[in-house]
Residue frames as qw, qx, qy, qz and C-alpha x, y, z in Angstrom:
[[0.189, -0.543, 0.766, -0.288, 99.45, 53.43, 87.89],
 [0.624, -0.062, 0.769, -0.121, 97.23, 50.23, 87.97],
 [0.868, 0.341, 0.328, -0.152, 97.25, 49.68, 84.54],
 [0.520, 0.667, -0.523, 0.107, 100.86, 50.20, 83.94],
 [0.341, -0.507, 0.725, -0.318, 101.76, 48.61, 86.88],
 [0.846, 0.053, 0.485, -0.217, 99.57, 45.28, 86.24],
 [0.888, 0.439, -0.098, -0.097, 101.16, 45.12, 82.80],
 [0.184, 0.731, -0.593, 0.283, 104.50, 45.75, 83.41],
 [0.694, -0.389, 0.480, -0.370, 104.00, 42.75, 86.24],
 [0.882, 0.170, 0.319, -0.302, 102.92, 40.66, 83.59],
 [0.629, 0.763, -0.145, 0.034, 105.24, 41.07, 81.34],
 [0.042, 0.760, -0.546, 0.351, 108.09, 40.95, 84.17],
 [0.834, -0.323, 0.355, -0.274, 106.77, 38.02, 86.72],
 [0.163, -0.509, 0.840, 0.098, 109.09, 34.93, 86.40],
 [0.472, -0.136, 0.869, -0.065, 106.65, 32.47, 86.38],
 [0.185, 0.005, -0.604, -0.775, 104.94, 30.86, 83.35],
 [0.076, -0.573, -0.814, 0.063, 101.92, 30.13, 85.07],
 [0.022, -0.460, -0.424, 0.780, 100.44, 33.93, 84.63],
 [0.195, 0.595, 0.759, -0.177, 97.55, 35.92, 83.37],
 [0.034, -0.104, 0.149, 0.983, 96.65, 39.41, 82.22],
 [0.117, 0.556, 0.772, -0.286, 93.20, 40.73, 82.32],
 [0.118, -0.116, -0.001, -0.986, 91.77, 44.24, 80.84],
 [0.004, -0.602, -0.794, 0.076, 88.55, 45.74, 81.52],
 [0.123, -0.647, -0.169, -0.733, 86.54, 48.78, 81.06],
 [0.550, -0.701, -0.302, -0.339, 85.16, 51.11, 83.64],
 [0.301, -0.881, 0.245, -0.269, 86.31, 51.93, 86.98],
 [0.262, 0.449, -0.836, 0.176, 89.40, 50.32, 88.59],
 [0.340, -0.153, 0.802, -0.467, 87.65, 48.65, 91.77],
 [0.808, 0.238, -0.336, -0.422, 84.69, 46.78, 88.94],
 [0.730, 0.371, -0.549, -0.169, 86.77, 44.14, 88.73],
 [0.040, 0.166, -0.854, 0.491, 87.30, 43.10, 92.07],
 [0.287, 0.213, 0.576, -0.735, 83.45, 42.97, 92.77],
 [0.632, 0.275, -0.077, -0.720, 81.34, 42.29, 89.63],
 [0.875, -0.024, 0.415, -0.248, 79.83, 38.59, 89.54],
 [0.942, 0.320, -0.050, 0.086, 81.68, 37.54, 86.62],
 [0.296, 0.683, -0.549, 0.381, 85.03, 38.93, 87.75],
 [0.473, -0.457, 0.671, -0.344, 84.51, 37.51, 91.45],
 [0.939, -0.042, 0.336, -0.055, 83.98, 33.87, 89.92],
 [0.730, 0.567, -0.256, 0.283, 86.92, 34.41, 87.62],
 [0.156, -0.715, 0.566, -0.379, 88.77, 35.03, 90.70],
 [0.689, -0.282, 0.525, -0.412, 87.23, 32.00, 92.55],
 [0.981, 0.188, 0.053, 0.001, 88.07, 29.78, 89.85],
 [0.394, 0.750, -0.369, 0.382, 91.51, 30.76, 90.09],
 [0.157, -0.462, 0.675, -0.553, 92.51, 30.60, 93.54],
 [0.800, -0.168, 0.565, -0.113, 90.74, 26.86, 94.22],
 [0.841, 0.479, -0.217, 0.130, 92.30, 25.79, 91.25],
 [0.425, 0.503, -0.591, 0.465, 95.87, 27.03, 93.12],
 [0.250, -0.380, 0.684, -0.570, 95.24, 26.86, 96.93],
 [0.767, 0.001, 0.544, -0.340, 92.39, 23.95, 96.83],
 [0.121, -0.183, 0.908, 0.357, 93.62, 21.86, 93.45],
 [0.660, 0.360, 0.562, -0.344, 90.35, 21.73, 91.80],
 [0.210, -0.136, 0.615, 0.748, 90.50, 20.88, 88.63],
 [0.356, 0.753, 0.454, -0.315, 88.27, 23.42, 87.03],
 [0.624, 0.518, 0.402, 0.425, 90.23, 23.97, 84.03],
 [0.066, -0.960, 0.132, 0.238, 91.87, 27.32, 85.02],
 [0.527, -0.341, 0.537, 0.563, 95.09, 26.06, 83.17],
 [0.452, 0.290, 0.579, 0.614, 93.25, 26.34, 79.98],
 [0.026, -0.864, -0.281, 0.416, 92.46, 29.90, 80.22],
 [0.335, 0.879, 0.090, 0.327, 93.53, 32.37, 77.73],
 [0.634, -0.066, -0.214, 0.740, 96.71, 33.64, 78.76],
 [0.001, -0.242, -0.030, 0.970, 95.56, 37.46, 77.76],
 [0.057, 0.676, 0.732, 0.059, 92.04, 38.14, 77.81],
 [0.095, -0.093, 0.129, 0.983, 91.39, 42.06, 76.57],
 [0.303, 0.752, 0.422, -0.405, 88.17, 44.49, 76.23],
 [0.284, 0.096, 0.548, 0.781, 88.34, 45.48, 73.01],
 [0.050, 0.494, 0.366, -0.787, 86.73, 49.11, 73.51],
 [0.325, 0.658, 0.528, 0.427, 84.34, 50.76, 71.05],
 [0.299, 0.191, 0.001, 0.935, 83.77, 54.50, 71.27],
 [0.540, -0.428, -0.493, -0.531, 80.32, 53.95, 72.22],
 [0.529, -0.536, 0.374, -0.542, 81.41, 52.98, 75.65],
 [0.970, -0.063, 0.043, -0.231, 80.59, 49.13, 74.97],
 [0.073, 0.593, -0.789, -0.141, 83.66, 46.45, 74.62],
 [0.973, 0.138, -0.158, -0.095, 83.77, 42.74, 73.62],
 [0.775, -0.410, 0.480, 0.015, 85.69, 40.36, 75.59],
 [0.818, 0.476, -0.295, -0.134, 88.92, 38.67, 73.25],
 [0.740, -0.565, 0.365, 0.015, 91.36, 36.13, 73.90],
 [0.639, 0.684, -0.349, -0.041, 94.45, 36.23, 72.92],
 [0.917, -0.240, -0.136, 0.286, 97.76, 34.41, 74.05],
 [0.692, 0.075, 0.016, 0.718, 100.49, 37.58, 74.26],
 [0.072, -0.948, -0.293, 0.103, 101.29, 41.03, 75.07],
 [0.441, 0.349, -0.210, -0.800, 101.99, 43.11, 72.91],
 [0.849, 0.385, 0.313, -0.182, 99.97, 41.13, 70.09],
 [0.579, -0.354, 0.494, 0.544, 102.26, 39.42, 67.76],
 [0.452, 0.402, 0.591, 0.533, 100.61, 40.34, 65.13],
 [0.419, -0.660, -0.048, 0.622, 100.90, 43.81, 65.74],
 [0.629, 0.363, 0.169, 0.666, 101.89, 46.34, 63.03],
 [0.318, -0.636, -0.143, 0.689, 103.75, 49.03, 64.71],
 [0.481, 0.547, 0.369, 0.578, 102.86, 52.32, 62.42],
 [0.395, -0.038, 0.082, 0.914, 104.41, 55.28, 62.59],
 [0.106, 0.903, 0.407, 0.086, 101.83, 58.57, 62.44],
 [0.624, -0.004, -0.017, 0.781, 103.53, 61.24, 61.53],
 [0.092, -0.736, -0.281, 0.609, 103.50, 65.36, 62.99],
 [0.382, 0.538, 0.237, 0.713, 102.93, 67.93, 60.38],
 [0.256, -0.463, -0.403, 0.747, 103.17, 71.13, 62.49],
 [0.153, 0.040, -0.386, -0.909, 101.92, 73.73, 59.20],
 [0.443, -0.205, -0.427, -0.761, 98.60, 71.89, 58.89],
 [0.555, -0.310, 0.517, -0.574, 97.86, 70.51, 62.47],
 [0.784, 0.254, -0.409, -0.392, 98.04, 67.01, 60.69],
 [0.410, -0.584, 0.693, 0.104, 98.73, 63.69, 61.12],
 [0.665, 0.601, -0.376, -0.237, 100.00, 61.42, 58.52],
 [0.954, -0.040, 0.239, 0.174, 101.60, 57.95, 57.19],
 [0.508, 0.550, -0.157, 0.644, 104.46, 60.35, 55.20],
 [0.413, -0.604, -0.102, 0.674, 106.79, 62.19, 57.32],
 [0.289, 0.940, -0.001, -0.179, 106.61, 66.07, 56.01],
 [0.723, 0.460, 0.014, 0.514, 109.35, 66.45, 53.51],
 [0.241, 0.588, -0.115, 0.764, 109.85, 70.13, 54.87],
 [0.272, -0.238, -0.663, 0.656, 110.38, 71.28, 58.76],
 [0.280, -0.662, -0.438, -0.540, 108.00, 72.88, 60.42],
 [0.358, -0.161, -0.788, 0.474, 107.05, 74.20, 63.67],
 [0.520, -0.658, -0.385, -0.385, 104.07, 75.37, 66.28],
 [0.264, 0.268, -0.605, 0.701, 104.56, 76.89, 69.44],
 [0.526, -0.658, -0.362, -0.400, 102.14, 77.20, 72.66],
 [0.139, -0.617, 0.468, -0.618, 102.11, 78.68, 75.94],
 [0.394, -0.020, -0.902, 0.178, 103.38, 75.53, 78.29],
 [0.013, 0.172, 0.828, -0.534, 100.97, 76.18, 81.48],
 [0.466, 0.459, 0.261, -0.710, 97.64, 77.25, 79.08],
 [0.440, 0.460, -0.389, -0.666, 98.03, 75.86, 75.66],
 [0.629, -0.188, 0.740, 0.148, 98.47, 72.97, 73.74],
 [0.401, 0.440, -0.487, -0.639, 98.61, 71.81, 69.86],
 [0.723, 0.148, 0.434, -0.517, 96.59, 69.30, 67.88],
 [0.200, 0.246, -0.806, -0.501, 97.32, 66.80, 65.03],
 [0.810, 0.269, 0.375, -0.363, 94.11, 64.59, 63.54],
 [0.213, 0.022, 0.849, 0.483, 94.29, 61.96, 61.05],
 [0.376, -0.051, -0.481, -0.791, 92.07, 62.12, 57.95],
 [0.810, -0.042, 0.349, -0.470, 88.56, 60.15, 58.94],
 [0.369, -0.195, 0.900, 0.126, 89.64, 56.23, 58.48],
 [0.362, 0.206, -0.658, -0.628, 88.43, 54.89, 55.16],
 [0.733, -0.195, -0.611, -0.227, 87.14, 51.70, 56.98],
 [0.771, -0.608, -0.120, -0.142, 86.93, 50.42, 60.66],
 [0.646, 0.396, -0.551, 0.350, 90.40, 50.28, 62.67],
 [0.758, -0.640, -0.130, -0.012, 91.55, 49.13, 65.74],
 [0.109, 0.622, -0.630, 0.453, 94.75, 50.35, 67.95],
 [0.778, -0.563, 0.083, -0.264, 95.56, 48.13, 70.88],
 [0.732, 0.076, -0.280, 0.617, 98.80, 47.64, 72.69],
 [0.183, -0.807, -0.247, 0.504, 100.78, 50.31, 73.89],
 [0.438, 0.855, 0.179, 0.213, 101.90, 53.69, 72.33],
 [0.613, -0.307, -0.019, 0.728, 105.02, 56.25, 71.82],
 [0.238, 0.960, -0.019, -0.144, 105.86, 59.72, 70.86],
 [0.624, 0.091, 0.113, 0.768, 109.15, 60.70, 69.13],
 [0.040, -0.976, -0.202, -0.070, 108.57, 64.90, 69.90],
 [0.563, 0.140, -0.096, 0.809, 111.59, 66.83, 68.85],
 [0.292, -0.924, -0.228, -0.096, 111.05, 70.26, 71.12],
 [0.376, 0.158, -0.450, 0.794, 112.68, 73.12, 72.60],
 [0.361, -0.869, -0.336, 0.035, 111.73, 76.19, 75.61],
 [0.376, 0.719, -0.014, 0.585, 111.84, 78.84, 76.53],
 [0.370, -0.735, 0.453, -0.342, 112.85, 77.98, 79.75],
 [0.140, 0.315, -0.939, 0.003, 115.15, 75.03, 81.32],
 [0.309, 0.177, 0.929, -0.105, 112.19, 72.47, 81.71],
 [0.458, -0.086, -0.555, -0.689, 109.30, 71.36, 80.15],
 [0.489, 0.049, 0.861, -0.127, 106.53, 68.76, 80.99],
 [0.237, 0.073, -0.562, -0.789, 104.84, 67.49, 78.01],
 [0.551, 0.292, 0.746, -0.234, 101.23, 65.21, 78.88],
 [0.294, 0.206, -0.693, -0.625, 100.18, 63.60, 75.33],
 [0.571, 0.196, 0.589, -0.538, 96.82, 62.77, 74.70],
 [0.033, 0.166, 0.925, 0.341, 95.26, 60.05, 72.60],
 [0.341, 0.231, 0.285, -0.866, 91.58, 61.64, 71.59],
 [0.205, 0.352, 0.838, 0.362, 88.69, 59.71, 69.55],
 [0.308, 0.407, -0.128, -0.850, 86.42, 62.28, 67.30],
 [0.490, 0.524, 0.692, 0.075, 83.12, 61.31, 65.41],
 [0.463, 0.254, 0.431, 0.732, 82.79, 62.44, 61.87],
 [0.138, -0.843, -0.415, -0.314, 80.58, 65.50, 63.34],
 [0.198, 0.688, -0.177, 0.676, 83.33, 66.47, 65.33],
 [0.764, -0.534, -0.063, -0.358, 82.06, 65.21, 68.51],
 [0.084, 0.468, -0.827, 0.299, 84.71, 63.88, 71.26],
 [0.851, -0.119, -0.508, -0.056, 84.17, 60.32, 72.54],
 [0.135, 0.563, -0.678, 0.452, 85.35, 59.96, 76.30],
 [0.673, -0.142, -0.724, 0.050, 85.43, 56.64, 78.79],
 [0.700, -0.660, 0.018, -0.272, 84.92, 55.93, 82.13],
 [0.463, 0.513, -0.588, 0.421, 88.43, 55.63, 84.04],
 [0.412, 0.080, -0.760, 0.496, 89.72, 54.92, 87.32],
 [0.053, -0.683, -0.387, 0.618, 87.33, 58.19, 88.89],
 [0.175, 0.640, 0.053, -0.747, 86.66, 60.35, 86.67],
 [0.744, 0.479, 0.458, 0.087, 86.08, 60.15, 82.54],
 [0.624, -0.387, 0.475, 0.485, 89.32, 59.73, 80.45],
 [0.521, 0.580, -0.497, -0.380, 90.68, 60.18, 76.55],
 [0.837, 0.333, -0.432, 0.046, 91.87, 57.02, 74.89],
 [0.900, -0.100, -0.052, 0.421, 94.94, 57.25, 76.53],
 [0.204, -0.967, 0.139, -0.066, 97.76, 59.56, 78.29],
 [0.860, -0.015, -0.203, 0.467, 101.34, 60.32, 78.33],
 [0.209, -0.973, 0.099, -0.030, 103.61, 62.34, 80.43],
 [0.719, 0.065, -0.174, 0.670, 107.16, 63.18, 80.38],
 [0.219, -0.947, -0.069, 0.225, 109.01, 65.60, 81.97],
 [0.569, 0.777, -0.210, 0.168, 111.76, 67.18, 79.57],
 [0.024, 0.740, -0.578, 0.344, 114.72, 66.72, 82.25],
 [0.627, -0.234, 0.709, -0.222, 113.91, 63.13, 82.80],
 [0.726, 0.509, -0.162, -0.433, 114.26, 62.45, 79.56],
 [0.068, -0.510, 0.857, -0.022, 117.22, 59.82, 79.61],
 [0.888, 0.150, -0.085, -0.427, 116.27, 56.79, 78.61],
 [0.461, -0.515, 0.722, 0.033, 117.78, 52.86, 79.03],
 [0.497, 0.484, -0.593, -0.409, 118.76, 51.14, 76.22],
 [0.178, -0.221, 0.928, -0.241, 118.45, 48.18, 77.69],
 [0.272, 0.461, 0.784, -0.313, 114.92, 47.82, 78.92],
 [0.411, 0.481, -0.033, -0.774, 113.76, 50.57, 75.99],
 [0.538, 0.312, 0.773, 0.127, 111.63, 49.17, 73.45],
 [0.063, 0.201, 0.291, 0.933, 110.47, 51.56, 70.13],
 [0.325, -0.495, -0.627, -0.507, 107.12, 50.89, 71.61],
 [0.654, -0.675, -0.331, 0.086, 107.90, 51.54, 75.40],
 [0.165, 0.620, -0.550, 0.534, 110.73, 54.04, 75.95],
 [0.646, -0.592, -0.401, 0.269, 112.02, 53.09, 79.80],
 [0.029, 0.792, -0.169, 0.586, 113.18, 56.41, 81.43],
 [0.682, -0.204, -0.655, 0.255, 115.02, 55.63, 84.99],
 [0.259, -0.890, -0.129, -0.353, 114.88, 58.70, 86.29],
 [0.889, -0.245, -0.087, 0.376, 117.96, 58.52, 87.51],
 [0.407, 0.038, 0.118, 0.905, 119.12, 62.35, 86.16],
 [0.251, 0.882, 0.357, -0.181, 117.89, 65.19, 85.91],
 [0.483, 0.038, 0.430, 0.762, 119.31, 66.83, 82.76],
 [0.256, 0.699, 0.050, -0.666, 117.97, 71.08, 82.46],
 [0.610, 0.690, 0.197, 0.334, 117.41, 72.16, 78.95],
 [0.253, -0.261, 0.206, 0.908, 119.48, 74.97, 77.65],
 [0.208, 0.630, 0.396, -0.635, 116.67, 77.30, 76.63],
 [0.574, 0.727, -0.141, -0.349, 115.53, 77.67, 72.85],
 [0.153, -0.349, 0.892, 0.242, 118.06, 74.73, 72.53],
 [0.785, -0.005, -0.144, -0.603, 116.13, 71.51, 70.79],
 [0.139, -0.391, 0.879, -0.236, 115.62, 67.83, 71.99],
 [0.535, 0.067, -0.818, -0.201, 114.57, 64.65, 71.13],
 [0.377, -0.265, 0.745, -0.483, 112.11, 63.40, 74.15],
 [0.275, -0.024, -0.903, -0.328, 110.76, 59.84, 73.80],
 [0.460, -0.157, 0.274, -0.830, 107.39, 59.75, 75.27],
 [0.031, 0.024, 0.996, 0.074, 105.45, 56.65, 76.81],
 [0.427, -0.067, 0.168, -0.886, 102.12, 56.21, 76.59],
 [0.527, -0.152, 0.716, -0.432, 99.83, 53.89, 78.42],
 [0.204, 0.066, 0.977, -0.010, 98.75, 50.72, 77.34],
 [0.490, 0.276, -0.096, -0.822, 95.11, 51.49, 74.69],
 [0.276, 0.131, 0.924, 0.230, 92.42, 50.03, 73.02],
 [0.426, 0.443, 0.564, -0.551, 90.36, 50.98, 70.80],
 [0.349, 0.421, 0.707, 0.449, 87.98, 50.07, 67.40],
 [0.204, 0.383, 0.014, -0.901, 87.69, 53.49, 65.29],
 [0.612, 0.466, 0.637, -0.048, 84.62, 52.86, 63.10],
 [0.421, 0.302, 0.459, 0.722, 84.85, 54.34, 59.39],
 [0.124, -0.938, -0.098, -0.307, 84.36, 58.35, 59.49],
 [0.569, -0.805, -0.099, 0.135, 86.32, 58.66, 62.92],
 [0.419, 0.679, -0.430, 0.422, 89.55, 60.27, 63.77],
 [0.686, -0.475, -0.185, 0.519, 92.71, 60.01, 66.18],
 [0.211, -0.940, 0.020, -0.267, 93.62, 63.05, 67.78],
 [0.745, -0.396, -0.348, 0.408, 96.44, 63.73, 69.70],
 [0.170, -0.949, -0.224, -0.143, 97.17, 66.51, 71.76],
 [0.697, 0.021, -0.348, 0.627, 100.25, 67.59, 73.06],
 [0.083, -0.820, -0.147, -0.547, 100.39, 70.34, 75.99],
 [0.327, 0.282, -0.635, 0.641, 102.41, 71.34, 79.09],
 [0.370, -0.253, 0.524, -0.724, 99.51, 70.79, 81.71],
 [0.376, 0.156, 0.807, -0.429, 96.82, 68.47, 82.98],
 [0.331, -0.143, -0.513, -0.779, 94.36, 67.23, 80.26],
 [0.170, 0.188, 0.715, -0.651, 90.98, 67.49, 82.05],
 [0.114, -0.320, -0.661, -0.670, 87.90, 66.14, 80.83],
 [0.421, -0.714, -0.558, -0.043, 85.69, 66.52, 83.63],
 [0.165, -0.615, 0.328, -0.697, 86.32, 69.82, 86.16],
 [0.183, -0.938, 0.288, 0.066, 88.37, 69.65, 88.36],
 [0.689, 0.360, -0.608, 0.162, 89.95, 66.47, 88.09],
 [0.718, -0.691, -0.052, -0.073, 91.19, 64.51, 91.08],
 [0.857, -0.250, 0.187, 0.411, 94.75, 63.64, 90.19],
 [0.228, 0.961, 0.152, -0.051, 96.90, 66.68, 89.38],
 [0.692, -0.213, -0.071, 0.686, 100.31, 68.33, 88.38],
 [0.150, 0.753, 0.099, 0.633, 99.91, 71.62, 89.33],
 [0.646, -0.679, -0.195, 0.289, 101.69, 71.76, 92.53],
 [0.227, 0.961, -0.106, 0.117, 103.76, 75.11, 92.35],
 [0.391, -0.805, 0.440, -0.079, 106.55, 73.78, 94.01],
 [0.721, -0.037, 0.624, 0.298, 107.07, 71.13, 91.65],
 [0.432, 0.534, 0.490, 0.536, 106.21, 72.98, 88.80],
 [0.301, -0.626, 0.012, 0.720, 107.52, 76.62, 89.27],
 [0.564, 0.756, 0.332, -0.020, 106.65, 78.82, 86.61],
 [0.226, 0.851, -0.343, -0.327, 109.95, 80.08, 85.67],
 [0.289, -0.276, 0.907, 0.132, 111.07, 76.80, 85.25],
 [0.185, 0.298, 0.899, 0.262, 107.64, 75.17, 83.07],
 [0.247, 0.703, 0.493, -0.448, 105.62, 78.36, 82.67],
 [0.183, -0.439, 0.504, 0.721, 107.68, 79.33, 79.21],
 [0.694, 0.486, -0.121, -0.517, 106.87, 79.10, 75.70],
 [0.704, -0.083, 0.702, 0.065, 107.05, 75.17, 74.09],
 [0.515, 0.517, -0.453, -0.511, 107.99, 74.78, 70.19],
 [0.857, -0.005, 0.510, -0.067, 107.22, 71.21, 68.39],
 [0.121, 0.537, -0.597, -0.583, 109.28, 70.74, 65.70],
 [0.699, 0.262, 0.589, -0.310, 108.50, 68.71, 62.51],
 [0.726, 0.675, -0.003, 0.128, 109.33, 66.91, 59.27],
 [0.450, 0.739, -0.437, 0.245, 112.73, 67.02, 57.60],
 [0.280, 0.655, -0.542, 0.445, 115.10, 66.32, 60.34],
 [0.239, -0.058, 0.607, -0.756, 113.12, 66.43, 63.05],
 [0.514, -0.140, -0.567, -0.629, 110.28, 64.15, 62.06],
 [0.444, -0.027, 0.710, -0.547, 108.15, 63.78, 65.70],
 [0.656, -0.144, -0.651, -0.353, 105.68, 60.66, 64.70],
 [0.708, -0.209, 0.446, -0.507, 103.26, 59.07, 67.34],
 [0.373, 0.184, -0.822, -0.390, 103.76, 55.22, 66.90],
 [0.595, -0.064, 0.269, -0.754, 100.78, 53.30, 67.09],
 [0.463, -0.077, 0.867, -0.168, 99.68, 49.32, 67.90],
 [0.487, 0.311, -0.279, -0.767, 97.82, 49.04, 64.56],
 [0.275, -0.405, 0.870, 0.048, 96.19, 45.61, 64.24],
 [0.251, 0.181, -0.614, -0.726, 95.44, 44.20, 61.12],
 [0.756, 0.024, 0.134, -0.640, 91.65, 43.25, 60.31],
 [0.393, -0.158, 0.903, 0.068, 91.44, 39.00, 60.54],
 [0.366, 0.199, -0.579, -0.701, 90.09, 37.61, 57.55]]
């Protein structure tokens, strides 16, 4: 919520006089650590006391630019997304638990029980260092075996030993990065949709038709991060809370929103040929 909400501000506010920050670590950091509280204080006597302390030439978008190690480096850039951006396309193979720059030639599919399972695609280890950063989407062609779904998609970083990487979040310690749809809120506005940002208004609610399939566009939050050479992206896909720590503080497993004859069923991903689900991802190209 505050780090779709702050971008979505930024990206929405009228005026051109505005900012964007990331940061690692917890959400309330940045309201309280010495170099954030004088980046505040040069801000606000620059607008309520007119000093001229050069807050106009600030960086428009200033970004952590995460490692897997935990550590990040401050970068300043002047836009969100980055314009230089190359939106790529990772594509589900559901036969070998893959992901890939070809979409499978031949369909495929993987099922998993929606309130216990979940299925995995990895990319090969990266040949050389890359960095994701922006935000992210699914395309996830799917059916059930009952009339809803929820799906929560997870962004996962793996060293070449197999080892998960995980960050420090809001409270508690995060993947990369999370999305959630629910399969009857799947509608989407052409308007305000982007390939990189479905917008979903939630304005219907539209059952499946059991063992039927469907096209849901999945957002997922705003990411950053530099995979060093060896590492993989993961991504998970599964009909419940991903929890990296026990218990977790922020849940959907209220029974009365999620009734199990309604999201306790069996989930099928489909893949390739027709149906070619692909994660697309903020890929941005190394600066010479």
């Amino acid at each position: 919520m505050h780090l779709r909400g702050n971008v979505e501000g930024f990206l929405n506010a009228g005026s051109e006089e505005k900012w964007l920050f990331a940061h690692i670590g917890t959400h309330y950091e940045s309201f309280y650590l010495p170099h954030c509280v004088a980046l505040q204080k040069r801000f606000f006597n620059h607008y309520l006391r007119g000093e001229d302390n050069g807050w106009e030439k600030e960086a428009r978008v200033q970004l952590a630019i995460r490692r897997p190690d935990g550590t990040a480096q401050l970068r300043k850039e002047h836009e969100w997304p980055l314009a230089r951006t190359a939106w790529t396309p990772y594509y589900l193979d559901a036969e070998s638990g893959s992901l890939g720059l070809e979409a499978p030639a031949r369909g495929g599919q993987a099922s998993f029980v929606a309130m216990k399972d979940g299925l995995s695609f990895s990319t090969p280890p990266f040949e050389h260092e890359v960095e994701f950063t922006g935000p992210a989407s699914l395309r996830l062609w799917v059916s059930s075996s009952t009339r809803d779904m929820d799906i929560f998609a997870v962004l996962r970083v793996f060293d070449p030993e197999g080892r998960e990487a995980t960050f420090i979040g809001a409270h508690e310690r995060v993947p990369m990065a999370l999305g959630w749809l629910r399969a009857s809120h799947r509608k989407t506005d052409p308007r305000r949709s982007l390939p990189y940002r479905p917008w979903h208004p939630h304005d219907e609610v539209q059952k499946l038709v059991p063992n039927d399939v469907y096209a849901l566009d999945v957002e997922i939050w705003p990411t950053c991060m530099v995979f060093p050479r060896g590492w993989r992206l993961v991504l998970t896909v599964q009909g419940h809370d991903f929890i990296v720590d026990a218990p977790g503080r922020m849940r959907h497993d209220h029974p009365q929103d999620r009734p199990v004859e309604e999201f306790g069923g069996t989930s099928t991903v489909y893949t390739g040929g027709d149906r070619a689900s692909h994660l697309l991802m903020p890929l941005i190209p190394t600066r010479n």
